[in-house]
LOKEFI-545807 format. One line per field, with one value per residue (C-alpha): residue number from 1; residue in one letter; x, y, z negated. Coordinates in pm, 1 decimal. Layout:
N
k = c(NUM  ...)
r = c(A  ...)
u = c(X  ...)
v = c(Y  ...)
w = c(Z  ...)
This chain:
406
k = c(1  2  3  4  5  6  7  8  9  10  11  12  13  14  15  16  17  18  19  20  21  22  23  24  25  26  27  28  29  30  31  32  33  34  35  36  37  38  39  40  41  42  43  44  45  46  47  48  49  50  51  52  53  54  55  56  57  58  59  60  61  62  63  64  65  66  67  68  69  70  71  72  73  74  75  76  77  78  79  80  81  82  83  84  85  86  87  88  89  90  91  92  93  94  95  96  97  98  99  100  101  102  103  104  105  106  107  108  109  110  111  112  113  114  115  116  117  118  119  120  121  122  123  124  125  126  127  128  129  130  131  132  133  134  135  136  137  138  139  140  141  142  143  144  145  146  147  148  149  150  151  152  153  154  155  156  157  158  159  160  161  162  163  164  165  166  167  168  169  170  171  172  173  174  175  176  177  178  179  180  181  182  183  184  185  186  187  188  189  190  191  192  193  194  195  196  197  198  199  200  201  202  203  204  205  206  207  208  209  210  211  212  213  214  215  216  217  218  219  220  221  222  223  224  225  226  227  228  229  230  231  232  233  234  235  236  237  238  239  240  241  242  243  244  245  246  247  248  249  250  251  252  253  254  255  256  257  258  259  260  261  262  263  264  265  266  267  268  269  270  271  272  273  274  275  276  277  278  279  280  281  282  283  284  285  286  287  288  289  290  291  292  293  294  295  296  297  298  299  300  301  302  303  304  305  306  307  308  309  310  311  312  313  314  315  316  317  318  319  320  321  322  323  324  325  326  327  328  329  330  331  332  333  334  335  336  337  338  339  340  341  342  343  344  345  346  347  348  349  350  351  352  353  354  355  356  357  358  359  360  361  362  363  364  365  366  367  368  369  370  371  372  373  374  375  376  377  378  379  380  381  382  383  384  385  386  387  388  389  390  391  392  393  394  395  396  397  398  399  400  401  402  403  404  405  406)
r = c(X  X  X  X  X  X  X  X  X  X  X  X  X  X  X  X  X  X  X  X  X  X  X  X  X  X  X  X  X  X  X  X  X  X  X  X  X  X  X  X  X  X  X  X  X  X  X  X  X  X  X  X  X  X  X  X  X  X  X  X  X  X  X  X  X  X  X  X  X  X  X  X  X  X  X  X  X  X  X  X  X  X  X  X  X  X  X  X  X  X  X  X  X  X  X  X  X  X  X  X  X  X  X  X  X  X  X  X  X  X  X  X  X  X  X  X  X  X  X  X  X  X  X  X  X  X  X  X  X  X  X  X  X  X  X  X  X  X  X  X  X  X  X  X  X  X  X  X  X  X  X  X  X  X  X  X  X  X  X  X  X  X  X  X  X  X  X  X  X  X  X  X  X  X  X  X  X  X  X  X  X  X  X  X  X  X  X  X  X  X  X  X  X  X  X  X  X  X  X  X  X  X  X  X  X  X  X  X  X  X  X  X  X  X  X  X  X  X  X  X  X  X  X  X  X  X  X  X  X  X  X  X  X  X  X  X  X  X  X  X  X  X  X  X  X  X  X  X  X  X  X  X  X  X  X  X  X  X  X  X  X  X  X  X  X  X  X  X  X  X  X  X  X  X  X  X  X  X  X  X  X  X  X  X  X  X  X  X  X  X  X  X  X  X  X  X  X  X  X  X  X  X  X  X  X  X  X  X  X  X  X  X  X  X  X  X  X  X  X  X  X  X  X  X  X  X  X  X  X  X  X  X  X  X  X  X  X  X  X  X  X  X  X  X  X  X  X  X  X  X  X  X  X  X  X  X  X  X  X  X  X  X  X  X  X  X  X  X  X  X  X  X  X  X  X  X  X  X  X  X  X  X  X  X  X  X  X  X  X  X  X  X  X  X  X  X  X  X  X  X  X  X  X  X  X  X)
u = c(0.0  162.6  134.6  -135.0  -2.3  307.1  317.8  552.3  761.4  592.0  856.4  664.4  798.6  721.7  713.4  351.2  65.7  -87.5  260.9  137.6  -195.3  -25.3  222.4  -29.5  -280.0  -39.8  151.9  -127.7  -273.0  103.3  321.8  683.5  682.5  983.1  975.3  1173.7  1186.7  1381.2  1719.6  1619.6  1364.4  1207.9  862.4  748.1  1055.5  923.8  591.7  578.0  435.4  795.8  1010.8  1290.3  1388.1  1590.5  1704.4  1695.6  1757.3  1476.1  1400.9  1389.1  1765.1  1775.1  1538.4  1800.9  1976.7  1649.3  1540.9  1854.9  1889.6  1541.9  1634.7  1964.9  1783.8  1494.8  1746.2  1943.6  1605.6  1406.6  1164.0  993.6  704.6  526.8  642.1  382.7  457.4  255.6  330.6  289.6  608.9  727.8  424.6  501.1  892.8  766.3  522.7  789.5  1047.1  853.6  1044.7  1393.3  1252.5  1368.7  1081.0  932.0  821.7  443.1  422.1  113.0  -2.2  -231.3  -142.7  93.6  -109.0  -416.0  -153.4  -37.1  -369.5  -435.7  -151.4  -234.0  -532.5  -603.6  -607.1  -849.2  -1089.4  -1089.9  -1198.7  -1471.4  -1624.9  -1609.1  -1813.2  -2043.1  -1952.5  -1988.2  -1643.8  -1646.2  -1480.7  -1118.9  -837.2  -447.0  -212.9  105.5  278.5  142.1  -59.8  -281.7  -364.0  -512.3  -648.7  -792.8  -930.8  -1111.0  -1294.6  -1393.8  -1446.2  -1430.5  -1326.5  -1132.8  -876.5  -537.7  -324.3  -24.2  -125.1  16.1  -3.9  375.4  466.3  590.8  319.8  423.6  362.4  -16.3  -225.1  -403.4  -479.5  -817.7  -839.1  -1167.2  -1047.1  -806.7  -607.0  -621.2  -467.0  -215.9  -82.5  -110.9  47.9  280.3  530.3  541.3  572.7  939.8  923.7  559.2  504.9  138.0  -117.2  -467.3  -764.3  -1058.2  -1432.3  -1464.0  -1785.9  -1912.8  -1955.0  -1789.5  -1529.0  -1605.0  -1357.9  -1464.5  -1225.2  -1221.4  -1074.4  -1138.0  -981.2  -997.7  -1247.0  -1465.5  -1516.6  -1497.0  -1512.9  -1678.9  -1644.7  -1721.8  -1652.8  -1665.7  -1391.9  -1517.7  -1229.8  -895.9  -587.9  -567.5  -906.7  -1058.0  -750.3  -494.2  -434.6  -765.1  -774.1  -1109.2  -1388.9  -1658.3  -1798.6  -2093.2  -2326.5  -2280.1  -2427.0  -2551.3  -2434.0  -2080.3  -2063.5  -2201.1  -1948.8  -1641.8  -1747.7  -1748.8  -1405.8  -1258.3  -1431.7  -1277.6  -935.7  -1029.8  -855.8  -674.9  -594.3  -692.4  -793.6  -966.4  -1172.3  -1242.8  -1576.3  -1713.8  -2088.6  -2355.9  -2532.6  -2799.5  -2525.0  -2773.3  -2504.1  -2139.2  -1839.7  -1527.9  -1217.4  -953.2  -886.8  -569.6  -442.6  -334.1  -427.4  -638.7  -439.4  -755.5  -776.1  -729.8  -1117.7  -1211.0  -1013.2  -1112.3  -1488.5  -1376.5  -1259.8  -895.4  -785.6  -411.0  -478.2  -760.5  -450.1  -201.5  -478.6  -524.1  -171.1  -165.3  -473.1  -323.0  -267.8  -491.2  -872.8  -1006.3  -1042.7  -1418.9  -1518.2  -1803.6  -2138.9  -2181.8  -1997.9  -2088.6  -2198.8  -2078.1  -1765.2  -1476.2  -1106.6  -866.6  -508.1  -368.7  26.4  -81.1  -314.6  -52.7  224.8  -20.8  -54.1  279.9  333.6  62.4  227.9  592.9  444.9  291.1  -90.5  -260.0  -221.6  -241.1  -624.6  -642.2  -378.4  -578.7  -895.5  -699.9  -561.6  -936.8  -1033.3  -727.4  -889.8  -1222.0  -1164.2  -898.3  -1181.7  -1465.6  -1270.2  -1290.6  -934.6  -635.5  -461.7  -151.5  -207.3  -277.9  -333.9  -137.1  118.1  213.4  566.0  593.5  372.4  506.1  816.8  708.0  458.0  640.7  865.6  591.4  398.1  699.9  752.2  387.7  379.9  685.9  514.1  212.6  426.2  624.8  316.5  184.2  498.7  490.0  146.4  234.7)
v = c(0.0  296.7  689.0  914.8  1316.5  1296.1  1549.5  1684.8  1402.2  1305.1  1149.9  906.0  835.9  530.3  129.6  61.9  -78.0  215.2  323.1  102.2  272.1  595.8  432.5  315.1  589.8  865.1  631.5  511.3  914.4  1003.3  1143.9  1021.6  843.8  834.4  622.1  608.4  347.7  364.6  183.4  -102.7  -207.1  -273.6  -344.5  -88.3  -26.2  -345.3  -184.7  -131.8  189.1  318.0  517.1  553.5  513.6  640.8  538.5  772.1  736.5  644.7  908.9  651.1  706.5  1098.3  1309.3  1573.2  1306.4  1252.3  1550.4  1672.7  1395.8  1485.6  1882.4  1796.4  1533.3  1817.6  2068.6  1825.4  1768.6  2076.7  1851.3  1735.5  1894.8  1700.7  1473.8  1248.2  1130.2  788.4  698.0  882.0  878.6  1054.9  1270.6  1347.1  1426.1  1679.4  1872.8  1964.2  2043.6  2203.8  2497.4  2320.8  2191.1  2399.6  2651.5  2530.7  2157.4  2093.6  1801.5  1639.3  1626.8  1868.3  2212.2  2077.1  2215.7  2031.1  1724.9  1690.2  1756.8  1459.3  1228.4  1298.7  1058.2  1263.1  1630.6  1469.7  1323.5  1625.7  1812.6  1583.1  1641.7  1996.0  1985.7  1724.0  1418.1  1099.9  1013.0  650.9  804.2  837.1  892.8  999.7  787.9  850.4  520.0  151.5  298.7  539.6  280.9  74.6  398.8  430.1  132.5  80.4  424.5  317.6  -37.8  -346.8  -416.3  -167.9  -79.4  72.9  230.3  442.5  841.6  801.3  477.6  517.6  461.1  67.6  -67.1  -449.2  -462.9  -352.9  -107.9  -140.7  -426.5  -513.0  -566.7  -776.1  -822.1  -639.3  -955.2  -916.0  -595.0  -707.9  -951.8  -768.3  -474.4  -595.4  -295.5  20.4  48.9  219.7  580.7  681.8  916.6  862.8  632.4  640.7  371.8  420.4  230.2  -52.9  -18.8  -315.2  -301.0  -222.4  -4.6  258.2  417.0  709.8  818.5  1190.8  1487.4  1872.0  2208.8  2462.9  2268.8  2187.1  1853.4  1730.2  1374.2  1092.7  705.5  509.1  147.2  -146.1  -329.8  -685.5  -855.2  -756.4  -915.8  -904.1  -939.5  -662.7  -451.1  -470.6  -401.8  -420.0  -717.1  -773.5  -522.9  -433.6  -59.1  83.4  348.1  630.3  689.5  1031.7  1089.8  956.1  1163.0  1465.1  1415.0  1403.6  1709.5  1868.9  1744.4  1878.4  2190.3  2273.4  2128.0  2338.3  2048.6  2027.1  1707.3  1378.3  1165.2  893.7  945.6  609.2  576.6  265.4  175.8  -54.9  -236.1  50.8  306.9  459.0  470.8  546.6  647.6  887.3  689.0  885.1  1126.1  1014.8  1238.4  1033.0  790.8  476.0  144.1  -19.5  305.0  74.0  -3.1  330.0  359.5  29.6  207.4  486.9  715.6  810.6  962.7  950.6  1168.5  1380.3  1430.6  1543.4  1807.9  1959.7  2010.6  2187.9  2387.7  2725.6  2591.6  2305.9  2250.0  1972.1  1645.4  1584.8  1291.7  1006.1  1137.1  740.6  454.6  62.1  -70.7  -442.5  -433.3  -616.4  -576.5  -800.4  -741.9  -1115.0  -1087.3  -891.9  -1153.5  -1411.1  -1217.9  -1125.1  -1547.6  -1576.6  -1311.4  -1509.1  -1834.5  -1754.6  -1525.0  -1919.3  -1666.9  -1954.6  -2340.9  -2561.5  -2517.5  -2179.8  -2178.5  -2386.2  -2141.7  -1853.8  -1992.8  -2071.2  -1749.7  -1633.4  -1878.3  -1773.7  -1361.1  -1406.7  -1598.7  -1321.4  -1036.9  -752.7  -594.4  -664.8  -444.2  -459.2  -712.2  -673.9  -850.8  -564.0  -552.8  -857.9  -827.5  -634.6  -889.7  -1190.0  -1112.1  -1035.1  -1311.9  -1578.0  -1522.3  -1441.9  -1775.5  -1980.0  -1850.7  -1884.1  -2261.8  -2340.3  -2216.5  -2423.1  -2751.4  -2647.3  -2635.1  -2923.4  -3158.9  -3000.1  -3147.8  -3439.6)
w = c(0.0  55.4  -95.4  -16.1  12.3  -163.6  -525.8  -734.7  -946.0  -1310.4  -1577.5  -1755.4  -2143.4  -2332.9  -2267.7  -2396.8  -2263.4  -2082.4  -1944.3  -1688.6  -1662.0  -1639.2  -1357.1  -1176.0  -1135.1  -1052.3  -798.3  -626.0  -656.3  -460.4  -750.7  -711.5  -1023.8  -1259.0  -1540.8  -1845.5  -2100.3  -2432.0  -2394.2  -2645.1  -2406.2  -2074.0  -1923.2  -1738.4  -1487.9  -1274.7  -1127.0  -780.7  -846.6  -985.9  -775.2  -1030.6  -1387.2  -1630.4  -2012.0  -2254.8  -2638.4  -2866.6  -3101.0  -3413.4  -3381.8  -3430.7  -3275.1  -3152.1  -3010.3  -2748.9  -2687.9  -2591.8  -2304.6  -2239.4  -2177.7  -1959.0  -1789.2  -1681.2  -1620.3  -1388.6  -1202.8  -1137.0  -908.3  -1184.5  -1239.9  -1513.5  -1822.6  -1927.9  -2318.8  -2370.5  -2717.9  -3037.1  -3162.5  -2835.4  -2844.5  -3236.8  -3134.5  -2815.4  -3075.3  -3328.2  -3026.4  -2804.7  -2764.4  -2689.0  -2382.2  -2070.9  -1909.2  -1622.9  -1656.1  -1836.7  -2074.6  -2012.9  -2456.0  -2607.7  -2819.3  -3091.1  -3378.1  -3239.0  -3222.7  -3523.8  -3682.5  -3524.2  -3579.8  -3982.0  -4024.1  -4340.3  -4217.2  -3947.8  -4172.5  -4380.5  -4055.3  -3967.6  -4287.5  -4274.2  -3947.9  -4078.7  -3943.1  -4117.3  -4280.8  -4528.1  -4875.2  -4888.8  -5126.0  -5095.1  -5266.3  -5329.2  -5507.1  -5602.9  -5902.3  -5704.5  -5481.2  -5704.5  -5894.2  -5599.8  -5488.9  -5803.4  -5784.5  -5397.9  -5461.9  -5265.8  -4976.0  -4868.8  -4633.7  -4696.4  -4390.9  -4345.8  -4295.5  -3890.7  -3700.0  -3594.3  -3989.9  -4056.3  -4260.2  -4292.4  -3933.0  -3893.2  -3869.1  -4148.2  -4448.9  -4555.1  -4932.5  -5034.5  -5450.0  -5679.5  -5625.7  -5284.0  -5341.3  -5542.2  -5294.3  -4940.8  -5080.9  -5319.0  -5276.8  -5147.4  -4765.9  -4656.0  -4491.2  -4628.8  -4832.6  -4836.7  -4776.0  -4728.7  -4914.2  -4757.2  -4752.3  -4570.7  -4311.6  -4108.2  -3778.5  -3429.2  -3378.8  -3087.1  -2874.9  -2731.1  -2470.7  -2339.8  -2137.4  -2224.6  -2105.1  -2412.9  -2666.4  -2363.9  -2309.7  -1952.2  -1919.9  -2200.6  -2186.3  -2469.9  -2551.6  -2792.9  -2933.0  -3032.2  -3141.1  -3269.1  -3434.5  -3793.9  -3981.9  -3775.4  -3845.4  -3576.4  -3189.2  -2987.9  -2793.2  -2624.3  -2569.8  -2341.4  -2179.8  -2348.9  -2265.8  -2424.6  -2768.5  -2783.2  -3119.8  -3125.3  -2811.7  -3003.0  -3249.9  -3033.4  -2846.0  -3191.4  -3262.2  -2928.5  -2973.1  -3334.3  -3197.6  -2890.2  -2774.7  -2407.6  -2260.8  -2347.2  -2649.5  -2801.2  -3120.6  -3261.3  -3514.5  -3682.5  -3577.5  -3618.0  -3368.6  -3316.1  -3397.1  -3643.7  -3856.1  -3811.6  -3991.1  -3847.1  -3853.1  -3656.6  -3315.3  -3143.9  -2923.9  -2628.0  -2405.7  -2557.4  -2568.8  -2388.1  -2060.0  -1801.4  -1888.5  -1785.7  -1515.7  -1354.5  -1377.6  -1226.9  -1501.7  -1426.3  -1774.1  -1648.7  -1352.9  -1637.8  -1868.3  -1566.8  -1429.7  -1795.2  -1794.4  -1472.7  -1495.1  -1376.9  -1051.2  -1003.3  -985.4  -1293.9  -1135.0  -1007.1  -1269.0  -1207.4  -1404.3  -1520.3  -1534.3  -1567.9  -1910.4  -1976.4  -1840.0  -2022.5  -2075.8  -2233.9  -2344.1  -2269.6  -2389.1  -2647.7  -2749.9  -2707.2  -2878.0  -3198.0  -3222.3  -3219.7  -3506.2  -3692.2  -3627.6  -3754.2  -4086.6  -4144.9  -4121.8  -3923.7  -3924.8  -3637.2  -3645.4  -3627.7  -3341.4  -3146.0  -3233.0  -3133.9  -2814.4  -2697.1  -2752.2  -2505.8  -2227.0  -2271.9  -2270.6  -2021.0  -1820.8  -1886.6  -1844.9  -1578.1  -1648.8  -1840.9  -2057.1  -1865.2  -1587.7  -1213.4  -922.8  -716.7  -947.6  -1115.6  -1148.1  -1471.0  -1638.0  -1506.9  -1649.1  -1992.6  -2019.4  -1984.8  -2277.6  -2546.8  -2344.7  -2434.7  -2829.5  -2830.1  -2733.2  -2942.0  -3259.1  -3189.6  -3095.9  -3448.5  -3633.2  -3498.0  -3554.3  -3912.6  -3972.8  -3859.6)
């Protein structure tokens, strides 16, 4: 397939599953596409939709150290118009440097006050309320003591998570406590390089990802959908959900939220609802791409391209967006699923029968599924590469297992 009208050249940052999203869009849209990956690791560099690639330094190992390459990198290359920042951390790192960078390139990544706002899951939960959107009670805690303090004044279950997703929290998201002795076990210590961390009410129900673009706090594109299963007790990565239609109120609130923000770019706000979405809870606003928008853009909803056309505004029209989009469509994130069994397997979380639970459920949503995560048909290579390895742990954790019980 070749390039439509060929554009100015977009640096993409980051190695995470919608890197290849990003990739894809704005190489199949014409952009000479130059990716970058950190130097520990490489995925992304194999899509056909790359045109070049370059390491850089991640910024876990100084932050100076990064965006420094990043400025000499831009100043060496004047034809690139746009950086495109996928993952938090790099997102996080570009807010607090902003003014380092050299004049002339736009990083596609909201205002950083509205950014950082964002990234802190309690300053955004503190807004929410404020404007009157449901928010399940909360507390700050600051050592081991406060969270149980704090647990006990919320009660059980309940979930305790870092204040930022890009913290190490025992490698999760977040821990669902169902007893004080629950408690007591998961979160035996106090997790390295947080300062904070949050113990909020556990609601029931599905978690809602509400994808959307806005120019100055007006939103511009909406497309909601359903995660139905995830790793980790409900916790974890995403790993199989489905397009909804739009719930008038979630959408209500995230309009709200983009408006106070007065938000430009894109973002996901993510809410807990039940099955009539009568009732729902706030959970977070991430200000990036969703892990899960290849759904959207498979139904038409290019949030890549969105997020590139916010950051050119002054010299570009807003993309023209679909005014629906297809309820009932699925996406599943296969090597994720495979890699999260894997984790489960070594950290002795499942037993054979579990494995063999979990591995059925990988069949059957790889099966159902309309999209992939990070898999395509027209561009298998990057993939196919990665696959295989995690396939191959995967299996010899399983066989391990088995041979154990035996």
């Amino acid at each position: 397939m070749s390039k439509m009208t060929c554009y100015e050249a977009v640096l993409v940052l980051g190695n995470v599953g919608p890197s290849l999203t990003v990739i894809r869009s704005l190489g199949r849209t014409g952009y000479h596409v130059v990716v970058g990956w950190e130097e520990t690791t490489r995925l992304v560099d194999r899509s056909r939709h790359a045109d070049e690639f370059w390491a850089y330094p991640s910024p876990d190992h100084g932050e100076r150290t990064f965006v420094r390459a990043l400025s000499e990198f831009l100043e060496r290359r004047p034809d690139v118009a746009i950086v495109f920042p996928v993952g938090e951390k790099t997102l996080s790192c570009l807010a607090r440097h902003a003014r380092e960078l050299p004049v002339g390139p736009r990083v596609a990544m909201p205002e950083a006050r509205a950014l950082l706002t964002c990234l802190d899951k309690s300053a955004a939960c503190e807004m929410a309320l404020k404007l009157g959107i449901p928010v399940p009670r909360y507390r700050r805690a600051h050592n081991l003591e406060e969270v149980h303090i704090a647990a006990e004044e919320i009660g059980y279950p309940c979930v305790v998570k870092p204040l930022n997703s890009f913290r190490p929290f025992f490698g999760r998201k977040a821990i669902l406590c169902r007893s004080a002795s629950a408690l007591r076990e998961q979160v035996s210590a106090w997790p390295a390089g947080n300062d904070c961390l949050i113990v909020q009410e556990y609601m029931r129900g599905y978690r809602h990802n509400c994808h959307f673009a806005a120019m100055d706090g007006m939103m511009l594109a909406y497309f909601e959908h359903r995660s139905l299963r995830t790793v980790a007790d409900g916790m974890g990565e995403e790993v199989f959900g489905q397009s909804v239609e739009p719930s008038a109120s979630l959408r209500h609130h995230t309009a709200t939220l983009a408006a106070q923000l007065n938000y430009s770019g894109v973002g996901c706000a993510q809410f807990v609802a039940d099955d009539d979405n009568d009732v729902c809870g706030f959970m977070e606003i991430n200000p990036r791409l969703d892990g899960c928008c290849a759904l959207p853009y498979h139904c038409g909803y290019d949030f890549p391209r969105l997020a590139v056309e916010c950051a050119t505004w002054l010299t570009a029209p807003v993309l023209d967006v679909p005014a629906t989009y297809a309820a009932g469509q699925s996406i599943h994130w296969g090597s994720g699923d495979i890699q999260a069994l894997g984790a489960a397997l070594r950290r002795r979380e499942v037993g054979l029968g579990g494995a063999v639970q979990w591995a059925g459920n990988i069949a059957r949503d790889a099966l159902r599924s309309d999209v992939d995560v990070t898999w395509s048909w027209r561009d298998p290579i990057p993939m196919l590469a990665g696959s295989a390895g995690a396939f191959s742990k995967a299996a010899k954790l399983v066989l391990s297992s088995w041979l154990g019980v035996r």
